[in-house]
C-alpha positions in Angstrom: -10.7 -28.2 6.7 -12.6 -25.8 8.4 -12.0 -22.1 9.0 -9.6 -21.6 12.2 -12.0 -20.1 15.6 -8.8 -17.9 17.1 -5.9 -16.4 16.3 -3.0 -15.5 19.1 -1.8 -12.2 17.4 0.2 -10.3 19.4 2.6 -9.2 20.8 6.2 -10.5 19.8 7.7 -11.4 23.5 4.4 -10.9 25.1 4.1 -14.5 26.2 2.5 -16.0 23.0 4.5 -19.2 22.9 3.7 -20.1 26.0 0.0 -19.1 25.8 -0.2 -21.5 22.9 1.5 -24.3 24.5 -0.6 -24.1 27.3 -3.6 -24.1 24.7 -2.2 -26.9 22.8 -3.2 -29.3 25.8 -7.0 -28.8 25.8 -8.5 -31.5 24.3 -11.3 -29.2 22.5 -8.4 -27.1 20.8 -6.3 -27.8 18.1 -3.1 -25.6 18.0 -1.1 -25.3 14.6 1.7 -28.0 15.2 4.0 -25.1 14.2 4.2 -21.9 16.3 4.2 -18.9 14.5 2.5 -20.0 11.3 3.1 -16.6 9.3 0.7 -17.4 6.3 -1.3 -13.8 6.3 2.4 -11.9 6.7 3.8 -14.1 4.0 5.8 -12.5 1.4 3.5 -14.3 -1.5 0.4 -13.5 0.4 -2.6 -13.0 -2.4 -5.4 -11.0 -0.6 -7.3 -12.8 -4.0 -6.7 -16.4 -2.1 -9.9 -17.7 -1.1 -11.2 -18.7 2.6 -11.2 -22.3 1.0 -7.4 -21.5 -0.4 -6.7 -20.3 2.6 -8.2 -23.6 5.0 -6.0 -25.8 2.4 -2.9 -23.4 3.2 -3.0 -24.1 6.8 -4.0 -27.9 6.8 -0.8 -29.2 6.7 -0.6 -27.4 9.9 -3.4 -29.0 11.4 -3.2 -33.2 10.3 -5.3 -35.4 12.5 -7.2 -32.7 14.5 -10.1 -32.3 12.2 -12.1 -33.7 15.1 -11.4 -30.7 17.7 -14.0 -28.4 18.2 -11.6 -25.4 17.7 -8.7 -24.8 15.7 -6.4 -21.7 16.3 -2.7 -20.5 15.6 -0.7 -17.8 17.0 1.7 -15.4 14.5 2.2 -11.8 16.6 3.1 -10.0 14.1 -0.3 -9.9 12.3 -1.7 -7.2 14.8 1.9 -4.8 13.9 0.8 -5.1 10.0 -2.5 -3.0 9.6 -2.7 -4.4 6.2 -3.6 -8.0 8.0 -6.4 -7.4 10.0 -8.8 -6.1 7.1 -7.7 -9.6 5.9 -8.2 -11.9 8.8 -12.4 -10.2 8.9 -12.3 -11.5 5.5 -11.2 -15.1 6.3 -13.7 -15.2 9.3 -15.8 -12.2 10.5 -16.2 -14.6 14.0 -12.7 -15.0 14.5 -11.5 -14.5 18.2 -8.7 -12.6 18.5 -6.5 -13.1 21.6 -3.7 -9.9 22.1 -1.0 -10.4 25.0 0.8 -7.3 26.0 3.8 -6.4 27.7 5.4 -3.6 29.4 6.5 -2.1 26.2 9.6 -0.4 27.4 11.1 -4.6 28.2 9.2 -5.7 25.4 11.3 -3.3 23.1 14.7 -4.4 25.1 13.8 -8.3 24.5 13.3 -7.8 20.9 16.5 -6.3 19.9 18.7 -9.1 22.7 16.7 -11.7 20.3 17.9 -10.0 17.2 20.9 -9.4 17.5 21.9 -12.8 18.9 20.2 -13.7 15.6 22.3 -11.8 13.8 19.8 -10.0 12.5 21.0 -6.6 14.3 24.5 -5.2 14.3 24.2 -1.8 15.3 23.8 -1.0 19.2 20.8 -0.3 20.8 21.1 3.7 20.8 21.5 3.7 17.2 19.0 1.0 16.6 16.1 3.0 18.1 17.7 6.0 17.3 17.7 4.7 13.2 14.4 2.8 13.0 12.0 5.4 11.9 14.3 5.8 8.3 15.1 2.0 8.5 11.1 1.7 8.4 10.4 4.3 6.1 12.7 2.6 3.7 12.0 -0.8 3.3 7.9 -1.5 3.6 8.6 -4.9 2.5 7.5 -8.3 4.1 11.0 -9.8 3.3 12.4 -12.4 5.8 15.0 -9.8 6.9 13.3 -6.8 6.7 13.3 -3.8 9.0 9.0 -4.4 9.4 10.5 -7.9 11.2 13.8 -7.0 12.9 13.7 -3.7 13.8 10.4 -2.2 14.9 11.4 -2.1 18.8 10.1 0.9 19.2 6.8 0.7 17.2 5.9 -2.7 18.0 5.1 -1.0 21.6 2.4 1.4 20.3 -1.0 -1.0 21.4 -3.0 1.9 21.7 -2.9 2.5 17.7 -2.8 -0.9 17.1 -5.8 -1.5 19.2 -7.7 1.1 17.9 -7.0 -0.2 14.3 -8.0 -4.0 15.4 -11.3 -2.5 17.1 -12.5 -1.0 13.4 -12.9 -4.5 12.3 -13.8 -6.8 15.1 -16.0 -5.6 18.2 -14.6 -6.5 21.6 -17.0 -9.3 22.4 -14.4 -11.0 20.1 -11.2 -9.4 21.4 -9.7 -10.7 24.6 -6.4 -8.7 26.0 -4.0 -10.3 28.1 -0.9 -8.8 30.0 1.9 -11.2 30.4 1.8 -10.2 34.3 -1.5 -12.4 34.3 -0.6 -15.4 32.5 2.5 -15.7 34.7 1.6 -14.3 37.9 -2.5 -15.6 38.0 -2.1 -18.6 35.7 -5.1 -20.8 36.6 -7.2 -17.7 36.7 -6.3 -16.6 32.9 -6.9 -20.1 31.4 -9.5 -20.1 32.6 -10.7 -16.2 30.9 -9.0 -17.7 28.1 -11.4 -20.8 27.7 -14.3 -19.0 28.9 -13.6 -16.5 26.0 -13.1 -19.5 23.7 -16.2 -21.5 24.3 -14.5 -24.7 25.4 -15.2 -25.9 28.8 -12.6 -25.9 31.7 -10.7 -28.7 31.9 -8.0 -29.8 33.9 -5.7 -26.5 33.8 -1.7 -27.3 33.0 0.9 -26.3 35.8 2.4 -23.0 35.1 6.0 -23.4 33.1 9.1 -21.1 32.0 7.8 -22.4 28.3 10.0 -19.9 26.6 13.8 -18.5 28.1 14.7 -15.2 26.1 16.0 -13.6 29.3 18.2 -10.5 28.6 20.3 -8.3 31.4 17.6 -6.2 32.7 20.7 -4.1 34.6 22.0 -3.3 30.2 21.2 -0.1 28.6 19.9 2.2 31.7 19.5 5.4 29.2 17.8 4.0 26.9 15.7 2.2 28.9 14.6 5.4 30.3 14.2 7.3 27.0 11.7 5.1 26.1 9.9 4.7 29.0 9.7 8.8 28.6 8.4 7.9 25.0 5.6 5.5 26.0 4.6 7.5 29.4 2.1 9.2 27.4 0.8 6.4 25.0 0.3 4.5 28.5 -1.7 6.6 30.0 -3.7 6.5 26.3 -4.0 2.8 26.7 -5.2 2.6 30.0 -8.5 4.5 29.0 -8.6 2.8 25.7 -9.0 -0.3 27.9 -11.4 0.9 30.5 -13.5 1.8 27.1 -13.1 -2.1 26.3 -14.5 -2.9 29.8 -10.7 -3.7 31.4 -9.6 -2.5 34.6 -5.4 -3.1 34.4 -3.3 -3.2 37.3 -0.4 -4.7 35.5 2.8 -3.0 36.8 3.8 -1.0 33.9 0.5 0.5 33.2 -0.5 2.1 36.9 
């Protein structure tokens, strides 16, 4: 098969599933059949695999669409490893790269509520953020249940350093950054960005959906919702010249 056009990278509860689904209905773009393929964050992942090895890796994922113009997939956790981008310009140099942010301060909040009705987190949220620089610094593994996964609230906020770190490898002409404000609040007008960016004409545009319910109590965890809204004040402000660099003008909410 050929070498997949796009990825959907980032960032976990930033809107990606829905971005894809919406995706998955243009009839120019084939979507992996599974959301969240994980191949480059795999545990047995051999930077010495191939592109070819690669293509045959992720055809299962893409039976009976050989004959779309496009093919793409969407994993956010490949733009929190920096060891993955280096290898996604080795798969394709061309590769579009779509990132979808989030108000990192809810993003963080939304992570652990999914975790720890996973059952992947026990401990409460203070001590969660509070531990998850040595729970990092510990395990560097990719395992399933690792801290990299489950308990990077806090990290998996920083865009501006993982921005800059994406930017050393692909120029923006093949970067597009989304905030999840846009793809809910001016649907039709971020397809459409989206397809533009893409290549594929504009087609009739799906009605806006909830695609994805992971609603938490926004009214939970008041302090530390304001620590770390202390914590990213200054990063924000960084990010909001990083993308007036990129040629963005945000007025998202959180980033005013």
């Amino acid at each position: 098969m050929k070498s997949l056009a796009f990825m959907i990278i980032g960032v976990q509860k930033g809107g990606t599933t829905a971005l894809s689904h919406f995706l998955a209905q243009h009839p120019d773009i084939g979507m992996a059949t599974t959301k969240e393929v994980h191949l480059f964050d795999a545990p047995d992942f051999d930077p010495a695999w191939s592109v070819a090895e690669i293509n045959e890796r992720y055809q299962p994922y893409f039976l009976g669409m050989e004959q779309r113009a496009i093919l793409g997939e969407a994993t956010p956790i490949y733009i929190a490893w920096q060891e993955i981008i280096p290898e996604l310009k080795r798969y394709n140099p061309q590769l579009k790269v779509i990132v979808l942010l989030r108000d990192p301060v809810e993003r963080a909040l939304s992570q652990y509520a999914m975790e720890f009705v996973r059952n992947k987190e026990a401990r409460p949220l203070w001590l969660a953020l509070l531990l998850e620089g040595a729970r990092l610094l510990r395990d560097k593994s990719r395992a399933p249940l690792g801290a990299r996964r489950c308990h990077s609230y806090r990290t998996r906020g920083e865009y501006v350093e993982q921005l800059e770190h994406l930017r050393r490898y692909f120029p923006d002409s093949q970067i597009l950054v989304i905030d999840n404000s846009e793809l809910i609040g001016q649907h039709d007008q971020t397809l459409v960005r989206v397809y533009d960016f893409l290549g594929v004409p504009v087609v009739d545009l799906p009605a806006s959906e909830r695609v994805f319910s992971g609603d938490y109590d926004r009214a939970r965890y008041p302090m530390c919702r304001w620590l770390l809204g202390c914590w990213y004040r200054f990063a924000n402000r960084r990010l909001k010249s990083l993308l007036s660099d990129m040629g963005y003008s945000p007025n998202w909410p959180w980033l005013r």
